[in-house]
N, C-alpha and C positions, 0 to 999 in steps of 0.2 A: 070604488072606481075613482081615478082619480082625473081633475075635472080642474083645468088652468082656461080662464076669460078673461082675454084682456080687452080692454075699452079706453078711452080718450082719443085715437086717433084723427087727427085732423087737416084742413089745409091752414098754415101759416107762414106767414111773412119770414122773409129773413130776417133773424136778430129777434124773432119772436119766443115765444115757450109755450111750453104744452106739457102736461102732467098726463102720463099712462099709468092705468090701473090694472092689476091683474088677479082677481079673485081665484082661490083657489080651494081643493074641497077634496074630499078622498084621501086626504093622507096627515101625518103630524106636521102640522105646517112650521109651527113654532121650532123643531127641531131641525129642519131641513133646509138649506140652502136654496137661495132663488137666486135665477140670473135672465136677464133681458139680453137677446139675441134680435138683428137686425139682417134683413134681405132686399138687395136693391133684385132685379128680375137679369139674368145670367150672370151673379155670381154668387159665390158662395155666402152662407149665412154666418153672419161677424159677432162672434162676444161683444157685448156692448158693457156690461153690468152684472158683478155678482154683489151677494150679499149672504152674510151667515146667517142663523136660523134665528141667533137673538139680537141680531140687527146691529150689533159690534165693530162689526167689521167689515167693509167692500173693497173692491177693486173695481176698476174704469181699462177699459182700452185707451193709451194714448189720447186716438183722436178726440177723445170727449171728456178729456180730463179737466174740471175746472169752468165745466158748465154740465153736465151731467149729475144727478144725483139721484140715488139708490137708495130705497127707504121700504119699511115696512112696518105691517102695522096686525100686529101678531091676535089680537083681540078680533078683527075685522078680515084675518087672514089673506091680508091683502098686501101685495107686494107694489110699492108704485115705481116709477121715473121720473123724473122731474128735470126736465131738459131747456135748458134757457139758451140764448143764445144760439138759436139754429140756424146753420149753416145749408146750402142745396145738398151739399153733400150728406147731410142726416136724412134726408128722406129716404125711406122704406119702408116695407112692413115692419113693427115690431111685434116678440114675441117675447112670450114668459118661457120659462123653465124651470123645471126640475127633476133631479137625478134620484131615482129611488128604487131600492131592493125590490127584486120581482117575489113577491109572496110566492113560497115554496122552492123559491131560486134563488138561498142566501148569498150564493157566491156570485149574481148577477145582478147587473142593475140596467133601468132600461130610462130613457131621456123623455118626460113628458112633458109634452108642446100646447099653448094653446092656439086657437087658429087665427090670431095674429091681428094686427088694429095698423090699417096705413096712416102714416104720417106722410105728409106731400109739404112741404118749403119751394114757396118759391111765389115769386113778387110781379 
């Protein structure tokens, strides 16, 4: 089964940082791509953060380009963020992800969440 916790959520100051963690479990972690997704409350939930499985290579949205970072730590199957630099506009919940074949449904794959750690910015 597979089983994404994330943890570090906080309230901080503007201009402050805060590191999310997001342990994960049920599946090949080391192979598979993580991404951190973001939800402020009535709109949609926003790509924040991917990363590839051996930790090579990320992408950022835009807005958090350049103080955001994407990290993981494939021994400890643990995928973090490392956000410096925050803005009010980063406050949400943040969440983990990962996209993975449904066992006995090669041809499908299904998007699992974990239930999300709030970040609050604001002075």
């Amino acid at each position: 089964q597979v089983l994404l916790v994330e943890s570090g959520g906080d309230l901080v100051q503007p201009g402050g940082s805060l590191r999310l963690s997001c342990y994960a479990s049920g599946f090949p972690f080391s192979s598979s791509p993580m991404s951190w997704y973001r939800q402020v409350p009535g709109m949609e939930r926003e790509l924040v953060a991917v990363i590839t499985g051996d930790g090579l290579s990320s992408h950022y949205t835009d807005s958090v380009k350049g103080r955001f970072t994407i990290s993981r730590d494939n021994a400890k199957n643990t995928t973090y963020l490392q956000m410096n630099s925050l803005k009010l506009e980063d406050a949400a919940v943040y969440y983990c992800m990962t996209k993975q074949k449904l066992p006995g449904l090669p041809l499908s794959t299904h998007d699992y969440w974990g239930q999300g750690t709030q970040v609050t910015v604001s002075s």
